[in-house]
N, C-alpha and C positions, 0 to 999 in steps of 0.2 A: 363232546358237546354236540348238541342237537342243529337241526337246519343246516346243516351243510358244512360247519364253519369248522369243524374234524374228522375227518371219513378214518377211521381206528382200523388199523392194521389184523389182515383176514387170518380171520383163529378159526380153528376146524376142532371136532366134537372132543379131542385127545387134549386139546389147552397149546399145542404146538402151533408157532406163529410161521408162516408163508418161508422167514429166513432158515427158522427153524429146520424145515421139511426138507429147504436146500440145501443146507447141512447135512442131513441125512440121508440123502441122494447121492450127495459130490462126494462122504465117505465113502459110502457102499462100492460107488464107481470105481474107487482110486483103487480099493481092497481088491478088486475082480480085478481089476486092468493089472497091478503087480502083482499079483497070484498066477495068469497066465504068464506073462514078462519071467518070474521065477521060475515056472514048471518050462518055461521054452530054454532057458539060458543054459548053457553048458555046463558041466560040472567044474566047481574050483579046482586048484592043484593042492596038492599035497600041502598040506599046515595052515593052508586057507580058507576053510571049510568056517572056524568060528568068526572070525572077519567077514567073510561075505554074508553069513548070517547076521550079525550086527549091522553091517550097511544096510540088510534088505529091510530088516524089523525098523531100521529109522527110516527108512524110505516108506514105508506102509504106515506109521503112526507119526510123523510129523505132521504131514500135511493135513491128515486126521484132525489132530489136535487146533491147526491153526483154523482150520472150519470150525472148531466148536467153540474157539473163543471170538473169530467174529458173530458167530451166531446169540452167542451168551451177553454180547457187545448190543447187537441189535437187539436183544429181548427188553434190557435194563434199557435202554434209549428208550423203547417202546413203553414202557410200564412209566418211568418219567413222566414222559408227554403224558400219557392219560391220566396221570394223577395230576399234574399240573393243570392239566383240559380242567379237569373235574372239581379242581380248586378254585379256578375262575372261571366257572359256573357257579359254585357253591356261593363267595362273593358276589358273583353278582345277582343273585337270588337276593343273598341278605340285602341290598342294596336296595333295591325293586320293595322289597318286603318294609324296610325304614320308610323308605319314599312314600310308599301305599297306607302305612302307619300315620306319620306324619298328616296326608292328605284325608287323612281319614277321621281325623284324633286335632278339629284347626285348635284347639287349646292348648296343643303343647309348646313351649316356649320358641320362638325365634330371636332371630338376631333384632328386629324391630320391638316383640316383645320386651325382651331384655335392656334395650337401649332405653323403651318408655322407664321403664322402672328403674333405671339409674338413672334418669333424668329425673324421677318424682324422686326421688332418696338426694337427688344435688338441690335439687329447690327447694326442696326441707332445710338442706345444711346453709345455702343463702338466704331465706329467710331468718336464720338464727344469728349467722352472721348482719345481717341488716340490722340488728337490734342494739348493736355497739358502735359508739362511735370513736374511729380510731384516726390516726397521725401515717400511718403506713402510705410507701409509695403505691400507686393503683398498679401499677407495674407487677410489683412482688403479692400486692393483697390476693389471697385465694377467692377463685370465681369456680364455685364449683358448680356450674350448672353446662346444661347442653343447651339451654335454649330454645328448646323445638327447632331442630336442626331445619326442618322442611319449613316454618313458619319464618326464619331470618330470610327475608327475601328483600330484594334492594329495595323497594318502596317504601319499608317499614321505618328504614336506618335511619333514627335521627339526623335532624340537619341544623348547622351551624348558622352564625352571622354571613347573607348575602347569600344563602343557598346551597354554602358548602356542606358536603354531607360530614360527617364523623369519620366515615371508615377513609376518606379521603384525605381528611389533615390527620389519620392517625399513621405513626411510624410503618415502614416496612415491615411485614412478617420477618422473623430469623428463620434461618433456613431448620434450625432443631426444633423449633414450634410448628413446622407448616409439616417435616416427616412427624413428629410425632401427633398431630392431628391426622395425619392420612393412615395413621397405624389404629385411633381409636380406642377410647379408655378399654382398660383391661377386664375392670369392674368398678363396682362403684366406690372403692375405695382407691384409687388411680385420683389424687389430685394432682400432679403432674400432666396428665394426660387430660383433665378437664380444665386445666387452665391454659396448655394447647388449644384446644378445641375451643373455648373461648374466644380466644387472641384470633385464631384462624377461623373464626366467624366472621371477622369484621374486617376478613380482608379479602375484597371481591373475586380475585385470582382463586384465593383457598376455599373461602365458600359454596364456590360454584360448582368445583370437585370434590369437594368433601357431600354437597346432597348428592352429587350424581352418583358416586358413590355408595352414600347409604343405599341409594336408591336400588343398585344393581346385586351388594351383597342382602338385602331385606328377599328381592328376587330369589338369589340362586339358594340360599338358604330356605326357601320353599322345597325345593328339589334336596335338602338335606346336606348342601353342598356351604363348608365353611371351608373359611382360608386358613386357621388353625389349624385342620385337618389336609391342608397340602402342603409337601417340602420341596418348593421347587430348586433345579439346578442353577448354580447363582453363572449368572454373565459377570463379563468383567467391566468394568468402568467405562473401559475404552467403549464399546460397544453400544453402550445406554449413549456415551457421546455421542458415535457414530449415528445413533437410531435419531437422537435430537438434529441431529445438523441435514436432517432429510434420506440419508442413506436406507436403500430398503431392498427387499432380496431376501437370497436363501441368506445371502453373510450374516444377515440379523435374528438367524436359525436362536439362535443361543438365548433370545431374550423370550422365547418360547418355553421358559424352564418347568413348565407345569407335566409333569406325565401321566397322572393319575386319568387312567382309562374311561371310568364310571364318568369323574365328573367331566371329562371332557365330553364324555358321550352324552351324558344328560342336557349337559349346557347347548352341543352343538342342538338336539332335536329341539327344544326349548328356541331356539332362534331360529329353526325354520316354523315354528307350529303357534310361538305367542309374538303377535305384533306387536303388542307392550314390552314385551322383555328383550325384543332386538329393537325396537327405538330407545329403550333404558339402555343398552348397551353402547348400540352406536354413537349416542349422547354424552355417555363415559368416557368410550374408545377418544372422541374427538377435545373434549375438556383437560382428559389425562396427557393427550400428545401435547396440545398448547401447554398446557402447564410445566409438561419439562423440559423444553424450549425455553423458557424465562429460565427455569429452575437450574438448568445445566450451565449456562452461562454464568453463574454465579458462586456452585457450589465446588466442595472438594472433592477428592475418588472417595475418600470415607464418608462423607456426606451424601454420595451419590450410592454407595453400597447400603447406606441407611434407607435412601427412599426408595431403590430395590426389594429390600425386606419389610416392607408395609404393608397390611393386610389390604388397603387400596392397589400395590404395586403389583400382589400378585392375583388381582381379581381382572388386572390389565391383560398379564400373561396370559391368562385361562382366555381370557375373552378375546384377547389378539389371536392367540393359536387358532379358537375356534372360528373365524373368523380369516382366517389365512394372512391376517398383517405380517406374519413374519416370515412368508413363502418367497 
């Protein structure tokens, strides 16, 4: 790899590597040093002549042999690393090269593009729905829309008898409608997940996380960067506990599970270089902590390993790591 970041092991005009040469040095050495050693030493006795020559041929090509397989040891290490080097360079060329694509090409679909057009394809299907009138609980009736997620802002929300709002006298979110609104329909054909996203529109707590959210994956998704495309390392229960009840430190290493290089790289430069996209972030980082604070107090270890695996949960990872929340 170039700039400094591999200095590749010194090859001379022959293809022999530096261990190589020492190899062929510490032989030669050994050969000269028990050649004289054998021409200085006394003559065997009688019937000992093939014995001592057997001892002397293993003492001249042992040692031999063990320089050539640490040398053969050190070539294949060598050759490894530089093919590895050169792999991730190759990656991150392609990377850089998507990125510059992307940035180049603003027509190609995003996470925001994509969302609008399932949101025009659910308002289609609630208008159709609109045209019957049915007996169904409002509960169970499918709402397949998104609502312009960014447009449901508290001012909007209907309000009741004496100024109470709606999202106010309406039930608590359940804890499987608030992860799977933080997970985001899958496509437009996800009614389950638009009838989350629904229900978790109208409740101030999930709302508020779910735009900041959009807001941050529409972001990193400029940089080519989806949470589909990362597998982070799962933490365990206890620890999302821990991280709720204020605990913070290296102990909270683990809820760092993101390792993908590139986008942690991207994301870090991204928060030092756009003030947009580190006040989107920091607005995130701070919505998502409050919110699993309530959220942990109530839920199970399986309900809490669900809200770990939300594409919201691991836009938290990415962005706490880069960010050193979890140092």
């Amino acid at each position: 790899m170039v700039d400094g970041q591999h200095k590749p092991t010194f090859v001379n005009d022959t293809g022999l590597s530096r261990v190589e040469l020492l190899a062929i040095g510490l032989g030669g050495l050994w050969v000269v040093v028990v050649g004289i050693y054998a021409l200085m030493m006394p003559a065997a006795p009688a019937g000992a002549g093939a014995l001592q020559g057997l001892v002397l041929m293993m003492t001249v090509f042992l040692p031999v042999a063990m320089f050539w397989v640490a040398a053969t040891a050190a070539r294949t290490t060598r050759i490894l690393r530089d093919e590895s080097t050169r792999l991730q360079a190759a990656i991150d060329a392609l990377r850089a090269a998507y990125v510059a694509d992307r940035k180049s090409n603003p027509s190609a679909p995003t996470v925001e593009a994509r969302l609008n057009e399932i949101a025009q394809t659910a308002r289609k299907t609630e208008t159709a729905l609109a045209t019957f009138t049915t007996s169904r609980d409002p509960v169970t009736k499918p709402k397949l829309a998104i609502t312009a997620i960014r447009a449901a802002t508290p001012d909007e929300q209907p309000t009741l008898a004496l100024g109470t709002r709606e999202e106010d006298a309406a039930p608590p979110l359940p804890n499987v409608d608030f992860i799977r609104a933080l997970n985001f329909p899958d496509n437009d054909r996800d009614k389950p997940g638009f009838d989350a996203l629904r229900r978790a529109l109208k409740d101030r707590r999930a709302r508020q996380l779910v735009q900041a959210a959009q807001d941050v994956l529409t972001l990193l998704s400029q940089d080519g960067i989806y949470m589909d495309d990362l597998t982070p390392d799962r933490a365990r229960s206890e620890i999302w506990r821990r991280f709720a009840l204020g605990e913070r430190g290296r102990s909270m290493a683990a809820l760092g599970g993101i390792r993908d290089r590139s986008s942690l790289a991207l994301s870090a430069g991204r928060m030092r270089e756009d003030t947009i996209f580190r006040d989107a972030a920091h607005h995130f980082l701070r919505l998502f902590d409050k919110a699993l604070v309530s959220f942990e107090a109530e839920a199970t270890d399986e309900e809490l390993a669900a809200f770990a695996d939300t594409r919201t949960a691991r836009a938290f990872m990415l962005l706490g790591r880069v960010t050193g929340a979890f140092d």
